[in-house]
N, C-alpha and C positions, 0 to 999 in steps of 0.2 A: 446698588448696595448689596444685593443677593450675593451678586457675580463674586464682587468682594470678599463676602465674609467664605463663599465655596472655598475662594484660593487661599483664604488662610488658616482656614478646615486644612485643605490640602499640605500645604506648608509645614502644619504641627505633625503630620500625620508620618509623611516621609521619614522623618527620625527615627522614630518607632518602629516602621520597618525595619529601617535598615539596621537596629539594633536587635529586632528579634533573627535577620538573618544571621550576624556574627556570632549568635551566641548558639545558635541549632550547628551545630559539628559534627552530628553523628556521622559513622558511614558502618558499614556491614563488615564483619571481622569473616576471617576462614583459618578454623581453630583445629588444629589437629593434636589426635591422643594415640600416642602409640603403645605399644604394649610394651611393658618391663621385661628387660632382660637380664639385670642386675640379681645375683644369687638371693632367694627367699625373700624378694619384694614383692607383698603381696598388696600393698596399697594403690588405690585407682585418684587423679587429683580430682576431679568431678564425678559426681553418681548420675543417675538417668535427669531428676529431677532438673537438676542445675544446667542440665545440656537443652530438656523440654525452655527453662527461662530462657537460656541464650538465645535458643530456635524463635523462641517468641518476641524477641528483640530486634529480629532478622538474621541472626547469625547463623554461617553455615558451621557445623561440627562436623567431622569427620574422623573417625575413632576403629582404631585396628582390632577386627576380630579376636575375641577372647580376652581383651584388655582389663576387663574388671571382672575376671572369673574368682580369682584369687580373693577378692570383696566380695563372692559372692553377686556379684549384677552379669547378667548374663546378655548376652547379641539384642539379643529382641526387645529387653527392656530399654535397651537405648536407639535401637531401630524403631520403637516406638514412642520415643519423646522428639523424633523428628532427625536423629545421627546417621547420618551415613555408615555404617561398619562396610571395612574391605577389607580383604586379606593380604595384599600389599604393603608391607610397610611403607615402600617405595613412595609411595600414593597418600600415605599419613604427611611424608616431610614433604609433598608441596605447599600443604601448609603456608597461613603467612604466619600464624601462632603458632609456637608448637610448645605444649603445655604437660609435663609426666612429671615424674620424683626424682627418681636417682641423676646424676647427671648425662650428657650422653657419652656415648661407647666412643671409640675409634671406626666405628663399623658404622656407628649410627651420624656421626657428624658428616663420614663422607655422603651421604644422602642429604643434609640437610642443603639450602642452597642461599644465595648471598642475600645480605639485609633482612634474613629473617628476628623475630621477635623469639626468643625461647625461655621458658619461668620452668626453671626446674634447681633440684639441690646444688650447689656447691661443693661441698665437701672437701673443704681445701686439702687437708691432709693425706688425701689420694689422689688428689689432682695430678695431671700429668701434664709437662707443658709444649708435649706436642699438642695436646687437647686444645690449649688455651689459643698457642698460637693460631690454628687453624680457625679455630673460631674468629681471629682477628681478621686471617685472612679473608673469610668468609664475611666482615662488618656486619656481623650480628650482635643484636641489639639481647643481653640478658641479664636477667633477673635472679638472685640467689632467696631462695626459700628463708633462708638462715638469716639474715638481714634483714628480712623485710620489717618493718614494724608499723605499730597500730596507730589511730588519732593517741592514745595517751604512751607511743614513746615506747610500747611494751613488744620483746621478738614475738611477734603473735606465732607464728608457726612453731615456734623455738618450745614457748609456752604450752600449746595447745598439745603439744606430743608432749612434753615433761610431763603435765597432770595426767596422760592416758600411762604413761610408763610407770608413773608414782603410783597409782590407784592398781596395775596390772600385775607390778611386783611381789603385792602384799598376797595375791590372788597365786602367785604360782609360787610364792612359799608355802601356801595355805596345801597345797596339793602334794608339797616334797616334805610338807609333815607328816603326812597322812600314811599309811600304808599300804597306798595304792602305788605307789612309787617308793616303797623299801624305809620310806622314813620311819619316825619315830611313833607314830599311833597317834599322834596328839593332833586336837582341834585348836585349828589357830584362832586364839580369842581365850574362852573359858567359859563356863559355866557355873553353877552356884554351889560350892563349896569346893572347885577345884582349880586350884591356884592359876591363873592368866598366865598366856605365851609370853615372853621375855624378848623384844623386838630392840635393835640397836638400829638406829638410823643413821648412816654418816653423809652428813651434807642436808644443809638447813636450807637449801634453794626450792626450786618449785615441787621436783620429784622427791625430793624429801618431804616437803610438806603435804603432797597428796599417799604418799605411803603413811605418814603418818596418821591422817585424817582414817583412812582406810585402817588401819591397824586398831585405832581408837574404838572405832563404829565396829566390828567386831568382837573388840573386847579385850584386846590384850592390852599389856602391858609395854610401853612405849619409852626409850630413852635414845633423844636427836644430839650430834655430835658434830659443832664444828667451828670452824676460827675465829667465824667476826659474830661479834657481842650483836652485830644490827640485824643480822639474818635472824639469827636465834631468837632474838625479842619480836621481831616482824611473826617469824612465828608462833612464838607461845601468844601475841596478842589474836592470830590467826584461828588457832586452834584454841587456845585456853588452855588452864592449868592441869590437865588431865595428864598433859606429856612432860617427863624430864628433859632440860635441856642443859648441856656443858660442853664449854671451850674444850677443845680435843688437848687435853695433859695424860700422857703414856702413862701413866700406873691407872688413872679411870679408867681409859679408854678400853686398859687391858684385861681390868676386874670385871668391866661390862660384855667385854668379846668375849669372855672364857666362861662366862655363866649362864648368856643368853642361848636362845634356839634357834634365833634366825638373826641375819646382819645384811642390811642391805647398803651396801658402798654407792651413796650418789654425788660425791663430789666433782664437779667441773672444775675442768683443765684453768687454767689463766695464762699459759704460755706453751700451749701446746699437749702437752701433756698430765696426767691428772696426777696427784702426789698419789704416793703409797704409803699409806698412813697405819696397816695390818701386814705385820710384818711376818713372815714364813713362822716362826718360833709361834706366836701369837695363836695362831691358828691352827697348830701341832697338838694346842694344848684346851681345844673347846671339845665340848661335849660331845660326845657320837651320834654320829645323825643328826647333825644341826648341818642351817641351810645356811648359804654364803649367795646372795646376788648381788654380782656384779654391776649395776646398770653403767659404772663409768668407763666398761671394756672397751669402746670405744677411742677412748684418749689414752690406753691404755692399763687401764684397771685401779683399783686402790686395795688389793690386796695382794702381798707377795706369794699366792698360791695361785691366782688366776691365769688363767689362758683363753682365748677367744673359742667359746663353742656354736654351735648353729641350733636351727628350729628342726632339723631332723635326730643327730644327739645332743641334748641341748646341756646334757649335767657330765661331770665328772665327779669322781670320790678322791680326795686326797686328805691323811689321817682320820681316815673315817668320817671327812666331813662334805654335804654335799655341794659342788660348785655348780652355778646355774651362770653364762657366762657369754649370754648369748648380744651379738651388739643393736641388732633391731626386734628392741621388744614390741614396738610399736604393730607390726604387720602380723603378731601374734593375734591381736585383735583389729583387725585390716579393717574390717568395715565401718569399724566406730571411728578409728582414725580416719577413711577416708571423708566420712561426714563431719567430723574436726573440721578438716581441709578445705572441703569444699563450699564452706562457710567464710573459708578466707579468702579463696583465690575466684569464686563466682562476680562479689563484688570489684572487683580489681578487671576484673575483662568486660563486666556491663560497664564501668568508667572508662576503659578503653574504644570502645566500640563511640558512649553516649558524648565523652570530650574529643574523639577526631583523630584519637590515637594513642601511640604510646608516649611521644613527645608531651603530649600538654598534659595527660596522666604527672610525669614525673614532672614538668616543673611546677604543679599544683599541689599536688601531693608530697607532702617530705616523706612518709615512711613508706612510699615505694620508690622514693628518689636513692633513702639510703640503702635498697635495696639491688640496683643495678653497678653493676661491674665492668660491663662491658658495653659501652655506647658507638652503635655503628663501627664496631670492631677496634674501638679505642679501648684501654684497658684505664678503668677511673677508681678500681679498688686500691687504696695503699698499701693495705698487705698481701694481698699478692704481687704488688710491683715489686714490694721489696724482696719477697720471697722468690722471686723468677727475675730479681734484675733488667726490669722493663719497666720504662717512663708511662709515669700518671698522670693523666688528662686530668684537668677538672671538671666535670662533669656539669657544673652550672655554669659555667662559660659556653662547652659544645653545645648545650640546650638553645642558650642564649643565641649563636651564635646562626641555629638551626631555627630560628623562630620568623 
C-alpha cells in the first residue's frame, strides 16, 4: 500500500516539475555601451547603478571608455559596479546587445555583426537608407526609443524627455532674462509688488505643460496656446486655473506674442513637420530683449525667425529678440535625462535576460512590441516602408512563426 501511494506521490510530482522548468528561461545577456559620437550628445542609456543590477543578474556589461563623461559617470564608477570598460569600440560591437541613444553611424554599423539585438533612437527624419538597409543585411533585431510604450499605452521615452525639456526651458529663459546674458534685468517669476513675467506657451502637449507648471511655481504669469479644446482642458485640469489657456486665433495670438517676454514654441509635427504658427512680421514687433525658445527646431520650428543653433552658441538676436534654438535640449541636463532613461530601459533587458530573450520579450510585451522595427532584419515599421518603398513584414506573424 506504501509502495502505492510513493508512486502516486511521484506521479503528481513530475508535473510540477516539468512546469517549473518551462517557465525558468533565463539565460545571461552580453550588453554592450559604446560611446556617443553624434554632435553634443551627452546622454549615457544606463548609469553605474543599473549596470551593478544587471552584473547581479549575471549579465555581462561591457562599455567603452569615457562613455558617460558627458553625464558626468566616469571609468571606474562603472568598473566598479562590475562593467568591463575597453577602449576599443571594435570590442563594444561584439556585443550580442548593443544598447546607446542616437542611432548608429555608417562607421559604427560596419562593426556591428549579424543577428545582433540594438535599442537605440530612430530618428526617422535623418535616417538614411543605406543605414536601414544594411542593418537588413545584417538581420538585426531593433528597437526604436521613440515607439516604445508603457503598460498604460503611454511613448515613455518620448514622455520622459518632454517633462525634462518642458521644466528645462522655463530654466534657460530664466537666465536669457537675466543680465548675465545681455537680457532684460528681469527675474522670471516676480515678486511682491512687481508685476509677474508674461510667458506664452505654444503647444498644450507634455513640454507645454511642464513649462507651464514650472513658469507657475516660479511665479510668473502664464498664457498656453493651441488647436485642440482636449489638450487645453487636459491641461488646465492638470495644472488648474492659475494658467490662461486659448485655441490659437491670429489677432490673440499676436497681442500675446508682442507684449509678452518670453514664448516658448512646443508644438509637435503630425506630419512631419511642425507648423509655423509666429510669423517673421510677428516677431519684428515684440519687445526688446524678449526670449524666443524654440523647443519644436527639431521638426522644424514654429517660428518664422528660427534657425537650428547648438549647446556651444546656443542663442541668436534677430529684431532685438533673443533666439534660443538649440534641437537637443535634453543633454543640457545629461545626467537627469540619463536617470529618466535608465529607469526605462534597465527593466526591459532584466525581462530580456529573465524571459529567454528578445523574442518572448516582444510577443509578451505589446509596448516593446510596438517598439521594434526591424525583426532579424525584416523591416515591420509601416512608415518607414512607406517611406523607403520596402515591403512590411508583420511582425506577430515572424514571432509567431519564430516560436
Amino acid at each position: 500500500m506504501s509502495e502505492l501511494s510513493d508512486i502516486a506521490r511521484q506521479a503528481m510530482m513530475q508535473p510540477q516539475e516539468a512546469m517549473l522548468e518551462t517557465k525558468t528561461r533565463k539565460n545571461s545577456l552580453y550588453i554592450g555601451i559604446p560611446k556617443e559620437t553624434s554632435f553634443q550628445e551627452n546622454r549615457i542609456p544606463l548609469t553605474p547603478l543599473s549596470v551593478a543590477l544587471l552584473v547581479q543578474h549575471g549579465h555581462e556589461v561591457v562599455i567603452e571608455s569615457g562613455a558617460g563623461v558627458a553625464a558626468n559617470f566616469l571609468d571606474h564608477h562603472y568598473s566598479e559596479q562590475g562593467a568591463r570598460v575597453v577602449y576599443d569600440k571594435h570590442e563594444v560591437y561584439r556585443a550580442d546587445i548593443i544598447i546607446k541613444i542616437a542611432p548608429p553611424t555608417a562607421d559604427e554599423l560596419k562593426m556591428m555583426k549579424n543577428n545582433q539585438v540594438l535599442l537605440s533612437m530612430l530618428q526617422v527624419s535623418t535616417l538614411k537608407p543605406e543605414c536601414l538597409h544594411e542593418m537588413m543585411r545584417k538581420k538585426i533585431t531593433a528597437l526604436s526609443f521613440e515607439y516604445l510604450r508603457d503598460e498604460g499605452g503611454i511613448l515613455t521615452v518620448v514622455r520622459a524627455m518632454s517633462e525634462i525639456v518642458g521644466a528645462t526651458s522655463i530654466l534657460i529663459a530664466a537666465e536669457y532674462l537675466s543680465n548675465v546674458f545681455e537680457g532684460k534685468g528681469l527675474m522670471l517669476g516676480g515678486v511682491t509688488g512687481v508685476p509677474p513675467t508674461e510667458i506664452v506657451i505654444l503647444g498644450a502637449g507634455t513640454v507645454g505643460e511642464y513649462a507651464a507648471r514650472t513658469a507657475i511655481a516660479l511665479g510668473a504669469e502664464v498664457k498656453v496656446f493651441d488647436s485642440s479644446i482636449y489638450r487645453l482642458r487636459r491641461l488646465q485640469n492638470n495644472i488648474g486655473s492659475r494658467v490662461f489657456t486659448s485655441v490659437i486665433q491670429p489677432i490673440v495670438l499676436h497681442k500675446a506674442v508682442t507684449t509678452c517676454d518670453v514664448v516658448i514654441g512646443a508644438i509637435r509635427a503630425t506630419n512631419g513637420r511642425s507648423p509655423c504658427i509666429v510669423s517673421e512680421e510677428t516677431v519684428a514687433k515684440m519687445k526688446p530683449n524678449s526670449v524666443i525658445i524654440d523647443v519644436s527646431i527639431d521638426q522644424g520650428g514654429c517660428f518664422g525667425t528660427s534657425k537650428v543653433t547648438n549647446h556651444t552658441q546656443p542663442v541668436f538676436r534677430k529684431y532685438d529678440v533673443i533666439h534660443y534654438c538649440v534641437p537637443n535640449i535634453a543633454s543640457r541636463v545629461s545626467r537627469t535625462a540619463t536617470y529618466a532613461l535608465t529607469n526605462i530601459f534597465t527593466p526591459i533587458l532584466l525581462d530580456i535576460g529573465e524571459m529567454g530573450g528578445i523574442m518572448n520579450v516582444i510577443w509578451e510585451k505589446p509596448g516593446v512590441r510596438n517598439a521594434i522595427y526591424l525583426y532579424q532584419g525584416q523591416l515591420t515599421n509601416k512608415d518607414l516602408g512607406e517611406r523607403f518603398n520596402i515591403q512590411v513584414k508583420d511582425l506577430d506573424l515572424l514571432v509567431v512563426s519564430h516560436r
